[in-house]
C-alpha positions in Angstrom: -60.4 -92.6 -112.0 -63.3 -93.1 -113.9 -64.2 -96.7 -114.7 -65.2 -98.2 -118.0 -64.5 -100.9 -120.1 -63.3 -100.3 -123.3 -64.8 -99.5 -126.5 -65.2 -102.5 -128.8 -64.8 -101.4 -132.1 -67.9 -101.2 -133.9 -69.8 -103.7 -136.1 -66.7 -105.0 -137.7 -68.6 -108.1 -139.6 -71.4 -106.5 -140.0 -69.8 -103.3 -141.9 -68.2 -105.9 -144.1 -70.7 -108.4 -144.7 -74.1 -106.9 -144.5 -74.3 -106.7 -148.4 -73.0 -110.3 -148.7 -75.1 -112.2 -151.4 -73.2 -115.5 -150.5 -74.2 -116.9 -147.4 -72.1 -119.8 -145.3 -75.6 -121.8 -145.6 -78.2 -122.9 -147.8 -80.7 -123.6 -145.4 -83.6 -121.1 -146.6 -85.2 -121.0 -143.5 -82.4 -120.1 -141.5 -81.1 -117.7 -144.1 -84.5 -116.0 -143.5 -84.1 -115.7 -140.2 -80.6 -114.2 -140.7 -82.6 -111.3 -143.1 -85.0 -110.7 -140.4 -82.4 -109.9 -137.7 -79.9 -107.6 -140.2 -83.1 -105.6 -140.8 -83.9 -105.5 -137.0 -80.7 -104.0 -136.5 -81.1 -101.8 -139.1 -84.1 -100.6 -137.1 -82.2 -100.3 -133.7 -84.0 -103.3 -132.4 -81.2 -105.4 -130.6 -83.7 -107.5 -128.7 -85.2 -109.1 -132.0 -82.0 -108.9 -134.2 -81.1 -111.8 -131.0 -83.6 -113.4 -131.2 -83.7 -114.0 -134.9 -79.8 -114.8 -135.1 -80.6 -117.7 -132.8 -83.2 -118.8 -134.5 -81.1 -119.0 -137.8 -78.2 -120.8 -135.9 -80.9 -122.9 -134.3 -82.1 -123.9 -137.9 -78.5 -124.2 -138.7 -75.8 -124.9 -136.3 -72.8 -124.5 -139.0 -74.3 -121.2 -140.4 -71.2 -118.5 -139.6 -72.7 -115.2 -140.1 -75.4 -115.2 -137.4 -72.7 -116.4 -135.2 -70.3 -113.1 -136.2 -73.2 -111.1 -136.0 -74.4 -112.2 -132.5 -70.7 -111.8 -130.9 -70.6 -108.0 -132.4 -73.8 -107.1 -131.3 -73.1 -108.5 -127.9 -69.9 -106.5 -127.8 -71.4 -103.5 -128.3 -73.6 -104.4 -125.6 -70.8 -105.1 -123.4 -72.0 -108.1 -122.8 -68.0 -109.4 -123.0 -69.4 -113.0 -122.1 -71.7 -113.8 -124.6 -69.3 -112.0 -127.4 -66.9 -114.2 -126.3 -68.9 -117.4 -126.4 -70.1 -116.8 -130.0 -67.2 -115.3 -131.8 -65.1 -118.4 -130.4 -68.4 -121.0 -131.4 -67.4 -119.7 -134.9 -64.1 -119.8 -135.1 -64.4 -123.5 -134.5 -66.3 -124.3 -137.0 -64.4 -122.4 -139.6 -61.1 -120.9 -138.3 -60.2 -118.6 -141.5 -63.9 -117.6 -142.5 -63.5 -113.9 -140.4 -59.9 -113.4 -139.4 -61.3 -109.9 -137.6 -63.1 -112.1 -134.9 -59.4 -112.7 -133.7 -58.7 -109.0 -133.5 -62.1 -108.7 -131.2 -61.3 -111.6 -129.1 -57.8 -110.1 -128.6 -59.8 -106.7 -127.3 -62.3 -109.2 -125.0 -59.3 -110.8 -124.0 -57.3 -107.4 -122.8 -60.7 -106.9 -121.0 -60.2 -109.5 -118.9 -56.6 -108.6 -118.0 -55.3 -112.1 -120.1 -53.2 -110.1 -122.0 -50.8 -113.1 -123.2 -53.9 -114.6 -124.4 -54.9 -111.3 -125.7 -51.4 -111.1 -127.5 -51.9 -114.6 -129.4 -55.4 -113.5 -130.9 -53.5 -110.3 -132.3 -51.0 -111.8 -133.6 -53.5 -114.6 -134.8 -55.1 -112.0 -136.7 -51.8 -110.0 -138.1 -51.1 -113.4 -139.7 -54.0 -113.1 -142.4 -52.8 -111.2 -145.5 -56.5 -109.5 -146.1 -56.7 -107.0 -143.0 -57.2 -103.5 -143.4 -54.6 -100.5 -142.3 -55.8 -99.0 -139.6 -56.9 -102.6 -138.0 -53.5 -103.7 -138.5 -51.8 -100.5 -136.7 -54.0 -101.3 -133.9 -53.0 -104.6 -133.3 -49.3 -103.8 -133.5 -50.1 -101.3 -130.8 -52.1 -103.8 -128.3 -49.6 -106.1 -128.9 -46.9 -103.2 -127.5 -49.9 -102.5 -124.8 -49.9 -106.7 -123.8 -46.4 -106.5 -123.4 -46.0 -103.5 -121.0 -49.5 -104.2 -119.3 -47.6 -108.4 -118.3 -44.5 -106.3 -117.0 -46.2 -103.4 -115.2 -48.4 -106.5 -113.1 -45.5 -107.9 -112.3 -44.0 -105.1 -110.8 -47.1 -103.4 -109.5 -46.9 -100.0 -107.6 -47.7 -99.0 -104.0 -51.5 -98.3 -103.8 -54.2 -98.1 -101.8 -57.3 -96.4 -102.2 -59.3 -94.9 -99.6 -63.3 -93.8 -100.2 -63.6 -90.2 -99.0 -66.5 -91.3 -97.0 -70.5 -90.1 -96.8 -70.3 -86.5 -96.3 -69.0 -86.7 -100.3 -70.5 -90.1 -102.1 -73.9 -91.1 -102.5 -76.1 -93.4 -104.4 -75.9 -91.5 -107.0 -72.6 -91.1 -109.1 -69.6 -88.2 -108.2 -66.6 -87.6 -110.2 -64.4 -85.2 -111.8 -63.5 -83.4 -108.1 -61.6 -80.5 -108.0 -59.6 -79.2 -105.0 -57.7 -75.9 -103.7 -54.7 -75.8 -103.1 -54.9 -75.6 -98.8 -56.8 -78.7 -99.4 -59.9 -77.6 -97.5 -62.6 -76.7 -100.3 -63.4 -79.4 -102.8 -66.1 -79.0 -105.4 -67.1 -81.6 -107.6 -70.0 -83.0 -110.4 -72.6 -85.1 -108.7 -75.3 -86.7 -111.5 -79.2 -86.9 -110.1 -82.0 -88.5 -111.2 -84.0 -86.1 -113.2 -86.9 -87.2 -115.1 -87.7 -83.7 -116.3 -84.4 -83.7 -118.7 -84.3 -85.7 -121.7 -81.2 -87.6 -120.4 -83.2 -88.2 -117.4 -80.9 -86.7 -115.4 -78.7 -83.3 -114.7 -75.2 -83.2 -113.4 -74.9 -79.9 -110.8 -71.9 -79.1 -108.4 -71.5 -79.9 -104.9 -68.9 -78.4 -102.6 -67.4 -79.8 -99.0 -64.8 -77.6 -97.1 -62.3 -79.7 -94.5 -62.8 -78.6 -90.8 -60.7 -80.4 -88.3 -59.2 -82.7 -90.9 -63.1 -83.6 -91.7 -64.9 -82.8 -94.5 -68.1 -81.2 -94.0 -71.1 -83.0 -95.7 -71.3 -81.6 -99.2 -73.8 -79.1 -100.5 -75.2 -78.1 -103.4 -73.7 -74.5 -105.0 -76.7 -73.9 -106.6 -77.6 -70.7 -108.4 -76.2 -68.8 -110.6 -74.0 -72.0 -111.7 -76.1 -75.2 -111.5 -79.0 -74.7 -113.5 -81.5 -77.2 -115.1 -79.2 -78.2 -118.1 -75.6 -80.1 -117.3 -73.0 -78.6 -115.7 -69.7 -80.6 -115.3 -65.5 -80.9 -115.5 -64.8 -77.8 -113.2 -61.8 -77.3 -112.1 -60.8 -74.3 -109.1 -58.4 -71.5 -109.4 -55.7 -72.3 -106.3 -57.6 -70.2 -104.0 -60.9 -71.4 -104.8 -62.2 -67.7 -105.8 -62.5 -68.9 -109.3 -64.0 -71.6 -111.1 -63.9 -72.5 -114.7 -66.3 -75.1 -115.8 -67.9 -77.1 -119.1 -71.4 -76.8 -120.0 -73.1 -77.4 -123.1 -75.5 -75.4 -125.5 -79.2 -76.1 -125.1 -81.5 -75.0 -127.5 -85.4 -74.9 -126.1 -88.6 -74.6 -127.7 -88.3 -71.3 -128.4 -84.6 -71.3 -129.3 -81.3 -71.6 -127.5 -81.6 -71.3 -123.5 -77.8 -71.4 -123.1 -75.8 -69.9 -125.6 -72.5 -71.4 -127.2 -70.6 -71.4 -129.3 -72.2 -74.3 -131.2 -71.4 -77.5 -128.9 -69.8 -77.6 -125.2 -67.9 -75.0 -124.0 -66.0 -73.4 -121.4 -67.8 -71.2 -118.8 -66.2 -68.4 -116.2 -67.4 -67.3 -113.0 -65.9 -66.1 -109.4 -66.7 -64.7 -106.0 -67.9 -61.6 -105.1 -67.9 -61.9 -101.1 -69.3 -65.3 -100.2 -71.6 -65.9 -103.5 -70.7 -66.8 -106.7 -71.7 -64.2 -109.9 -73.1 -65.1 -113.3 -71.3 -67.6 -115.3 -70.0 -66.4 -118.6 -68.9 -68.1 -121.9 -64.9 -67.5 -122.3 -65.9 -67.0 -125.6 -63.2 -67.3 -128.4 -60.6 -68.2 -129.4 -61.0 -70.6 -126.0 -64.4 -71.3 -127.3 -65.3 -73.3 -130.9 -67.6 -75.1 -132.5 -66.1 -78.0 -131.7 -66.0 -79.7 -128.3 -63.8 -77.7 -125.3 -64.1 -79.4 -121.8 -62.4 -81.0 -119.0 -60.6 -77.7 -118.1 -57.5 -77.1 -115.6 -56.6 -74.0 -114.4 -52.6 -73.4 -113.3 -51.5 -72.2 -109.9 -50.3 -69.0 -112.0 -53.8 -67.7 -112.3 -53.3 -66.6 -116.1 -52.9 -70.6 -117.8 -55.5 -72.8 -119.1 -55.2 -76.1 -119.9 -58.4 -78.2 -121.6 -59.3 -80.7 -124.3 -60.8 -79.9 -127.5 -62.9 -82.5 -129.3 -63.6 -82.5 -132.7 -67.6 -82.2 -133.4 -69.3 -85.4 -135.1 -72.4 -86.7 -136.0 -71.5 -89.9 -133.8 -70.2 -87.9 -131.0 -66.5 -86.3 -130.6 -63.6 -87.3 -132.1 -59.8 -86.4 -132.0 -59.3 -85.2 -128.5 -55.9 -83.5 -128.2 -55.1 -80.9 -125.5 -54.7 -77.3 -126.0 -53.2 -74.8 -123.7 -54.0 -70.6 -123.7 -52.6 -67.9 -121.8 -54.1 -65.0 -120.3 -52.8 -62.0 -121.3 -52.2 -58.5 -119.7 -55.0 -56.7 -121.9 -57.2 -59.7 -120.6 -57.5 -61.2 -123.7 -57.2 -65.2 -123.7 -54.4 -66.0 -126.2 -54.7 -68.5 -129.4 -54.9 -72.1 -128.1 -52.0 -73.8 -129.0 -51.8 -77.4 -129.1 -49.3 -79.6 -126.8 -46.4 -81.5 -128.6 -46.9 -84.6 -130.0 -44.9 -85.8 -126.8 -48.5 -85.8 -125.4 -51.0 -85.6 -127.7 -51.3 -88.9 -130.5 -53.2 -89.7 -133.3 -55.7 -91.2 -129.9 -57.4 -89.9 -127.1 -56.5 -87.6 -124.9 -58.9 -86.5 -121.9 -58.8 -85.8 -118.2 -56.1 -83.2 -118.5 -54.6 -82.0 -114.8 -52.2 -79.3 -114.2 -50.6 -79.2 -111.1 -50.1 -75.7 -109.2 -46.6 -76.5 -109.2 -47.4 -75.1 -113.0 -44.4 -78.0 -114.9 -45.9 -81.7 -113.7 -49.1 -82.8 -115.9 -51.4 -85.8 -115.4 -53.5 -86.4 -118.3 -55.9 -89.6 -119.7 -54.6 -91.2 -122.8 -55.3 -94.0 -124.9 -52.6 -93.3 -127.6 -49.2 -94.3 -125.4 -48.5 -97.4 -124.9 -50.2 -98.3 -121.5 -53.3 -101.2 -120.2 -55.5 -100.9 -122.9 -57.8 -98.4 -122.8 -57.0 -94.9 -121.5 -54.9 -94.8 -118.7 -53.0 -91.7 -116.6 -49.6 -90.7 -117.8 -47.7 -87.9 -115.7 -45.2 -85.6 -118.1 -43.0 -82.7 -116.5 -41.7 -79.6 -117.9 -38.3 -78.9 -118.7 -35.9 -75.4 -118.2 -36.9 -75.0 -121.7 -40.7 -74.9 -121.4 -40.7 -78.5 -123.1 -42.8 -81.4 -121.9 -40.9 -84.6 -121.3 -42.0 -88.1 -122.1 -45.1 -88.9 -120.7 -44.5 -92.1 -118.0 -47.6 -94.5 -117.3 -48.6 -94.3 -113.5 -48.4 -98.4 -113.6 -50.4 -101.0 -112.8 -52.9 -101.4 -111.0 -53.5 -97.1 -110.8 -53.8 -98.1 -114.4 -56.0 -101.4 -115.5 -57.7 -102.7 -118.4 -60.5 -100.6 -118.6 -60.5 -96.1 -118.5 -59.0 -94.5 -116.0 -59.4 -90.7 -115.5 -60.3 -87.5 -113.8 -57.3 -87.8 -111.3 -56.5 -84.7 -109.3 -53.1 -84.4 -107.2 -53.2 -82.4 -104.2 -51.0 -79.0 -103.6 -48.5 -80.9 -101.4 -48.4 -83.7 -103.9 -49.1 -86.7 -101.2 -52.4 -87.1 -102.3 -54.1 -88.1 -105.1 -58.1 -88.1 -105.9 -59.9 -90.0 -108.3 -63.6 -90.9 -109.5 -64.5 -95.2 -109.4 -67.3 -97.7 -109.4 -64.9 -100.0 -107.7 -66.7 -102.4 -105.2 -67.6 -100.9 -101.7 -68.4 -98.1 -102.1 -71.7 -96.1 -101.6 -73.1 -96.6 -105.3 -71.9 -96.0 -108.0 -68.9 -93.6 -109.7 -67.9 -92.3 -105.5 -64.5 -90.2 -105.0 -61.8 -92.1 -103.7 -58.0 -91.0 -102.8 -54.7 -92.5 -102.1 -51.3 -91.6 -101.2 -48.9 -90.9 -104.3 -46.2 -93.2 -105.2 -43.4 -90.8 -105.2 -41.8 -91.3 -108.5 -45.0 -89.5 -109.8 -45.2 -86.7 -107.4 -44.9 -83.2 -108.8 -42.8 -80.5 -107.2 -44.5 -79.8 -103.3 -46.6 -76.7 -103.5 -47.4 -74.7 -100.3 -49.6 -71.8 -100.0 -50.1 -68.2 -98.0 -53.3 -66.6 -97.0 -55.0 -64.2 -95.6 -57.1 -61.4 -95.6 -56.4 -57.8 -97.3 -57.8 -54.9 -95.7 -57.5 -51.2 -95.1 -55.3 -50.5 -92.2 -57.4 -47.9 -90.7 -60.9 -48.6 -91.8 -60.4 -52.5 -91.6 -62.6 -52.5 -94.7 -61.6 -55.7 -96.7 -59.6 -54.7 -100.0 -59.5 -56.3 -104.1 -55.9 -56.2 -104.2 -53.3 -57.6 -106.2 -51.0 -60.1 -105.4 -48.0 -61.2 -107.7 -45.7 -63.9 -106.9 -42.0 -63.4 -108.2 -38.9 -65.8 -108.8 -35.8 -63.8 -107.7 -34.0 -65.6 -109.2 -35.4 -64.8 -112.9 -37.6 -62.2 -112.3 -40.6 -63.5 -114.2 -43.7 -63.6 -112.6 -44.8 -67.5 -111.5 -48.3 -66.6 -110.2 -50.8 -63.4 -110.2 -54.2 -63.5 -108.5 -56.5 -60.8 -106.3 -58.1 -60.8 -103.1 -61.5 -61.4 -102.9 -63.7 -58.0 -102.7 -66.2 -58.4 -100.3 -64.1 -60.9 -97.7 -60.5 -59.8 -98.6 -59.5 -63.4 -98.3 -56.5 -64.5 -101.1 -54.2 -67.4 -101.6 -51.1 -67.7 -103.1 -49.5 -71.0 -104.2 -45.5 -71.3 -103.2 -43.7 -73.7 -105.2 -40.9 -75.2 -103.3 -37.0 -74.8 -104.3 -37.3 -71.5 -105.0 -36.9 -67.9 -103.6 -40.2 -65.7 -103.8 -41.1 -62.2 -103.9 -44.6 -61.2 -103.1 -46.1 -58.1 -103.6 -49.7 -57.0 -103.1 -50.5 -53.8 -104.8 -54.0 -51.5 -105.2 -54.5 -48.0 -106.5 -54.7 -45.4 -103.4 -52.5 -47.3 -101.2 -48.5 -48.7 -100.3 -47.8 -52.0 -101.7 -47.2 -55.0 -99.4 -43.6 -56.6 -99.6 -42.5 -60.3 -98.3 -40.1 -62.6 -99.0 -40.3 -66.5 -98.9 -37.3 -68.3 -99.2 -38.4 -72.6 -100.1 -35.2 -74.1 -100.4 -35.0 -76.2 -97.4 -37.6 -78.5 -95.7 -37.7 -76.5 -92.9 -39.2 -73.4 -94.6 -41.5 -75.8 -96.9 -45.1 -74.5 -94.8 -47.9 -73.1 -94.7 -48.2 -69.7 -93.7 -50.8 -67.1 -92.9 -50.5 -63.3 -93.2 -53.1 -61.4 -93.0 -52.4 -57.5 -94.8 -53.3 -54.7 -93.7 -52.6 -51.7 -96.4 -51.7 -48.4 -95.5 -53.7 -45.6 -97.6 -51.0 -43.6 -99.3 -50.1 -40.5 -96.7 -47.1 -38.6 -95.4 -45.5 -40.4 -92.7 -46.5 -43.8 -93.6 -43.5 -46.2 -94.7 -42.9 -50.0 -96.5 -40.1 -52.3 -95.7 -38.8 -53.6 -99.1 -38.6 -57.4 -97.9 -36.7 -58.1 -101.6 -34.1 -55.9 -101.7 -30.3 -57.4 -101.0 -27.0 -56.8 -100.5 -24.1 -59.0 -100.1 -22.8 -59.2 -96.2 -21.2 -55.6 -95.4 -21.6 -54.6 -99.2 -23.3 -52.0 -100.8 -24.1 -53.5 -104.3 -27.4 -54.2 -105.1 -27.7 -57.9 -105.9 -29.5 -59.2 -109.3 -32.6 -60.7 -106.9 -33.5 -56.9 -105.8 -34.5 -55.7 -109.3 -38.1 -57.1 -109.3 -38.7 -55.2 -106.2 -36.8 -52.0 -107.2 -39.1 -52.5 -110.4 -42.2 -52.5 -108.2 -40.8 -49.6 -106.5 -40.1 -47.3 -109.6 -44.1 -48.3 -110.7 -45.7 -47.0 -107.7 -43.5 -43.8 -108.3 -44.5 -43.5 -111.9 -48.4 -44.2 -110.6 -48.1 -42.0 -107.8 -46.2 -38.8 -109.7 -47.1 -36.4 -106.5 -45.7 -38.5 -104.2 -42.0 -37.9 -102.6 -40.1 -40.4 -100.5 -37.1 -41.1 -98.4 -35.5 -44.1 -98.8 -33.3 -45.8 -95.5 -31.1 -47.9 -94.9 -30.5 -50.0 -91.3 -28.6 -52.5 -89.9 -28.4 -54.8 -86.7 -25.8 -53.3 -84.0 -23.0 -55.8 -85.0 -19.8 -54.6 -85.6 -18.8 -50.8 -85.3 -21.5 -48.0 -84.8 -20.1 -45.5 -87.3 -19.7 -48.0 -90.2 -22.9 -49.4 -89.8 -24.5 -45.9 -90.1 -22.0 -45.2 -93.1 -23.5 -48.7 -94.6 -27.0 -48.5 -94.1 -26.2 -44.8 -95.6 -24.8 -46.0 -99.3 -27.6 -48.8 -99.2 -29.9 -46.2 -99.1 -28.1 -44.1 -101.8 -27.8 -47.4 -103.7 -31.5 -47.8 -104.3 -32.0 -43.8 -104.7 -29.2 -43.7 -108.0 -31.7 -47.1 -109.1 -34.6 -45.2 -109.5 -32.7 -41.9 -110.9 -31.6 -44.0 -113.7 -34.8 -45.5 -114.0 -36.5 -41.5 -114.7 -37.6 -40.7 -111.2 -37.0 -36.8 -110.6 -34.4 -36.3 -107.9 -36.6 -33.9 -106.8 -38.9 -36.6 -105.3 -36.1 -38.9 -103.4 -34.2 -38.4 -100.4 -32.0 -41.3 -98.9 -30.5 -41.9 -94.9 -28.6 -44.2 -93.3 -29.6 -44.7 -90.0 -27.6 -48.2 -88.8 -28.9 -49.6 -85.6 -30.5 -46.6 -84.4 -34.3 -47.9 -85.4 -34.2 -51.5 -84.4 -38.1 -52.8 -85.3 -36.9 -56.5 -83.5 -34.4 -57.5 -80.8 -30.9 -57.9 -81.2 -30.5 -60.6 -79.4 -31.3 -63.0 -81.9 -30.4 -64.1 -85.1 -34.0 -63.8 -86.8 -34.4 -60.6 -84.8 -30.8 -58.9 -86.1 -31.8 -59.8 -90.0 -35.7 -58.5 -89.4 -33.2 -55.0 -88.4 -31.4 -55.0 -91.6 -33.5 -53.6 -93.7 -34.1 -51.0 -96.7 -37.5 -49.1 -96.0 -39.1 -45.8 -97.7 -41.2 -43.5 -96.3 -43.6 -41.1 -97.9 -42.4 -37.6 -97.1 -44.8 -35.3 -99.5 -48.3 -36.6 -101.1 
C-alpha cells in the first residue's frame, strides 16, 4: 500500500475571503503586510506569502485572516503541525469568525488517527447554519468514517508485514508490483533519479523471478518497454507472457515522441521466446482522451479491468473503474462501467482482479472506511453481480492512502507498496499473510511446455480451460512461440476441461477435478502434440459415462464439441472412435460396453453433421490396458474413450 496523507481541501479561506474589503483589523501596517502575502501567493511564492502573514500577525496579534491564511497554506504544505497550531490560535480568539477552520481541523485531526476528536470538530462545524453543500456532505461522511475507523481499532485484524528484502527495494522508491500466478516472476515500477527528464526522474520496470523460495535480485527489462519517458501500473497476464501497462503521451520538440490518445493510456506487449516485442497502444474504445491506468488483467486471458480518470486542467478527476472484454474477432469490447456497488461519487484507484476471475480489491475513498482511500475486497455473485464492497480493517487500512495491493494465486499472500519505517528508503514492497475472511477463492496453476512430438520443436498453441459443469469457457491463453512454455490458472471447486489445440496437429485432452484439498496443486505437464497422421490417436480425458452406463453425461459435451471442430477443420480426415474398460466384472459385457460407448460418441457427431462416411466406432474392453489393473488410479486411466485417425 502506497502511503500518503490525505489531501486537505484546498484554500478554503482563501477562496472565500481573498476579495474581502473588511478586514478583522485596523492596523494599516499589518493590513499591508496581509496584501503583500495574498499577492505572494498569488505568485506561487509560499516562502514570502509566510513570511508576510507573520509579520501582519506580529503587527497584530488579534488580526484573523493572516491566521486562516497561514493554517491553509501550511495544509497544503502538509505541514499538519503548523496548520494545526494556527487554525486553533484563531479559533481562540474568535470562535464563530470561520466555521470551515473546524471542518479542516476535523481532516488534521483524522490525520492523526484522533478520530473522536476528529468527530467533535465535524460536528462543530455542521452546527453553523452558513456552510456550503458539498462541505456539509463531507462532514456527514467523516463523521460515518470516525465512527467505523474507533470500531475497526478496536477490533484490529491479524497483520504483519514483511519487507521483501534487498534483491527487490532500494533507495529509491518501488511500488505497484505485479506477480504470476506460480508466484515466481514479479515485475514491478521502480522510480530513478533522472535529471535529464523534466520531472527529474523516470519510472522503468524491474523484474525478480523466485529460485529456491528466493528471489533473484531484480533487473531492469529494459528495451523495447522502458524507455526515457514513464512507464508504470503493469500488471501480468497469469503466465507472465503478457504484460499490459500505463504510459503517458510525450510530445517533444519536434512533436509527439509517444503517441496517445491525448493523455495516459494503456499499452500492450508479450513474449516472443525470451524477449519482449514492441509495446502497442490498445487503442480504442480501451483508450480515451481521458486518463486510463492502473490496469488488471484476469486469469481468463480475455478481461480487463482499469481506472479511467477524467482529464483536468488541475489533474484527474472522477476515477471510477471500467471493465472490457476481449472478444473472438479480437476486438476489445465497449468499457463498461462497474455498479455503483463499487464505484461512488469519490475515488476509485488501485483496481486488482484476482485470477480466481469473482474476488476484487480495489482503492476507494468513497465507502465509508479511515479516511482517505483505503482497500475494500467485493466478490462476484452466480449472477455476474458484485457484492458489497467490505473494508480490509484497521490497521491494513489507516488514516492516510493505501493502495496498489496485489493477492497472490493461492490467496495467502498479499503484496503491497509502503514508506513505512525500516525499510531500505523510501515507497519498498512489503507482503503479509491474508487474513482469511478477505481471501479470494485458491487458484492453482499447470505448466509446461508445448512442442512437436517428433521434431521437439516448441509449438504456439492454444490452450482453453473449460467448467464441465456449464460449459463456458473460464480461461483461454497460448503457449509461448519460441519456448513453448504456458500456464494455465485452475480455480479450485470446480471440474476442468483443458484442451490445447493448433492447426496441423491432434488436440491435447486433460481433465482436473479441484473439489477436494487433496487435488488443490500444482501440476506440470509438459505436451507433446502429435502432427495429424494415420495411426496416431487422442484419449478424450472429458468424456463420461455413468458407472456400467452408456449415456453420455451433460459434462462430455464441451469435449464432444472440441471433437466435432477438429472434424469440421480437418474435412479429409476419418477416425475410429473406441471404447475400453478395466478388466472388472465379465469379459464379454465389458467389450459389449466399451462397444455402445464408442457408438455413443459416433451417433453425437452424426447428429452434429459429420459424414458417416468419416467415423467408425469399436469396443475393445480390457483388451488394450494403457496402465495396471491392479490399482484403482491405474483401472480408471483404462476406461477410456480414444479416436484414432484412420484416413488423412
Amino acid at each position: 500500500m502506497k502511503k500518503f496523507g490525505i489531501s486537505i481541501l484546498p484554500i478554503l479561506f482563501l477562496v472565500s475571503c481573498a476579495s474581502a474589503q473588511n478586514y478583522s483589523s485596523t492596523n494599516k501596517k499589518a493590513i499591508k503586510h496581509y496584501q503583500e502575502a495574498e499577492l505572494a501567493f498569488q505568485s506561487m511564492n509560499n516562502e514570502l506569502a509566510i513570511v508576510n502573514l507573520k509579520l501582519a500577525i506580529e503587527k497584530d496579534p488579534r488580526f484573523i485572516e493572516p491566521l486562516i491564511y497561514l493554517g491553509d497554506i501550511y495544509a497544503m504544505m502538509r505541514e499538519n503541525k503548523l496548520a494545526e497550531e494556527y487554525y486553533k490560535k484563531a479559533i481562540s480568539l474568535q470562535p464563530d469568525f470561520f466555521p470551515a477552520a473546524y471542518y479542516t481541523l476535523g481532516q488534521l485531526a483524522m490525520l492523526r488517527s484522533e478520530y473522536a476528536e476528529a468527530k467533535e470538530y465535524f460536528k462543530k462545524f455542521l452546527s453553523y447554519p452558513s456552510k456550503g453543500q458539498n462541505l456539509q456532505n463531507d462532514a456527514q461522511k467523516q463523521i460515518a468514517n470516525c465512527d467505523f475507523a474507533q470500531k475497526a481499532m478496536q477490533n484490529p485484524v491479524n497483520y504483519n508485514p514483511r519487507n521483501l528484502g534487498p534483491e527487490i527495494n532500494s533507495s529509491l522508491p518501488e511500488y505497484f508490483p505485479c506477480i504470476t500466478a506460480d508466484d515466481e516472476m514479479l515485475l514491478f515500477t521502480r522510480r530513478l533519479n533522472d535529471k535529464s527528464t523534466p520531472s527529474g526522474f523516470n519510472e522503468e520496470f524491474y523484474v525478480t523471478y523466485k529460485n529456491n523460495g528466493k528471489w533473484s535480485n531484480a533487473k531492469n527489462i529494459g528495451l523495447p518497454i522502458n524507455t526515457q519517458y514513464n512507464e508504470g501500473a503493469p500488471t501480468l497476464s497469469v503466465d507472465g507472457q503478457s504484460l499490459i501497462f500505463t504510459a503517458c503521451e510525450f510530445y517533444g520538440e519536434y512533436g509527439p515522441k509517444r503517441k496517445g490518445q491525448g493523455s495516459c493510456d494503456l499499452f500492450y506487449t508479450t513474449m516472443l521466446g525470451n524477449s519482449w516485442i514492441v509495446p502497442v497502444n490498445l487503442g480504442a474504445p480501451i483508450n480515451t482522451s481521458n486518463w486510463e491506468s492502473q490496469p488488471s488483467y484476469a486469469g481468463d486471458g480475455r478481461t480487463l479491468y482499469f481506472v479511467r480518470g477524467l482529464k483536468t486542467r488541475s489533474g484527474v478527476a472522477d476515477q471510477n473503474i471500467y471493465v472490457a472484454v476481449l472478444q473472438d474477432n479480437g476486438k476489445w469490447s465497449e468499457p463498461k462501467l462497474l455498479s455503483n456497488k463499487i464505484n461512488t461519487p469519490g475515488r476509485e484507484e488501485s483496481v486488482f482482479i484476482h485470477p480466481d476471475g469473482k474476488t476484487l480489491y480495489f482503492s476507494s475513498d468513497g465507502h465509508t472506511g479511515m479516511g482517505g482511500l483505503d482497500i475494500f475486497v467485493s466478490r462476484m455473485d452466480e449472477q455476474g453481480e458484485w457484492g458489497n464492497p467490505v473494508n480490509l480493517g484497521y490497521p491494513i487500512n489507516t488514516s492516510g492512502d493505501e493502495n496498489s495491493l496485489l493477492v497472490s494465486a493461492d490467496g495467502k499472500l498479499a503484496y503491497f507498496a509502503s514508506d513505512r519505517e525500516g525499510g531500505y528508503g523510501e515507497l519498498d514492497l512489503y507482503a503479509f499473510d491474508l487474513p482469511l475472511e478477505f481471501a479470494p477463492t485458491p487458484v492453482t496453476y499447470l505448466r509446461g511446455l508445448v512442442y512437436d512430438a517428433e521434431t521437439k520443436k516448441p509449438l504456439d498453441a492454444r490452450f482453453e480451460l473449460i467448467d464441465l459443469s456449464t460449459g463456458k469457457q473460464v480461461a483461454e491463453t497460448f503457449s509461448n512461440a519460441g519456448t513453448g512454455f504456458y500456464l494455465v490458472a485452475l480455480p479450485s471447486s470446480k471440474e476442468y476441461a483443458i484442451n490445447a489445440s493448433k492447426d496441423g496437429y491432434l488436440f491435447f485432452s486433460e481433465n482436473f477435478t479441484l473439489t477436494t484439498p487433496e487435488n488443490f496443486k500444482p501440476y506440470e505437464k509438459d505436451v507433446p502434440m502429435k502432427p495429424i497422421k494415420e495411426g496416431e490417436a487422442v484419449v478424450l480425458k472429458n468424456i463420461f459415462f455413468e458407472t456400467a452406463k452408456f449415456n453420455l453425461e451433460e459434462k462430455s459435451k464441451a469435449e464432444l464439441e472440441k471433437l466435432f471442430i477438429f472434424l469440421n477443420k480437418n474435412q479429409s480426415v476419418k477416425i475410429e472412435i473406441s471404447g475400453h474398460t478395466d478388466n472388472v466384472g465379465n469379459k464379454q459385457s465389458n467389450i459389449t460396453l466399451s462397444d455402445n460407448r464408442a457408438k455413443a460418441v459416433y451417433h453425437y457427431l452424426i447428429e452434429k453433421g459429420i459424414e458417416k462416411t468419416r467415423l467408425s466406432y469399436k469396443g475393445y474392453g480390457d483388451e488394450k490396458p494403457v496402465d495396471t489393473n491392479d490399482t484403482e488410479t491405474g483401472r480408471a486411466n483404462n476406461r477410456r474413450t480414444e479416436f484414432k485417425i484412420t484416413a488423412k
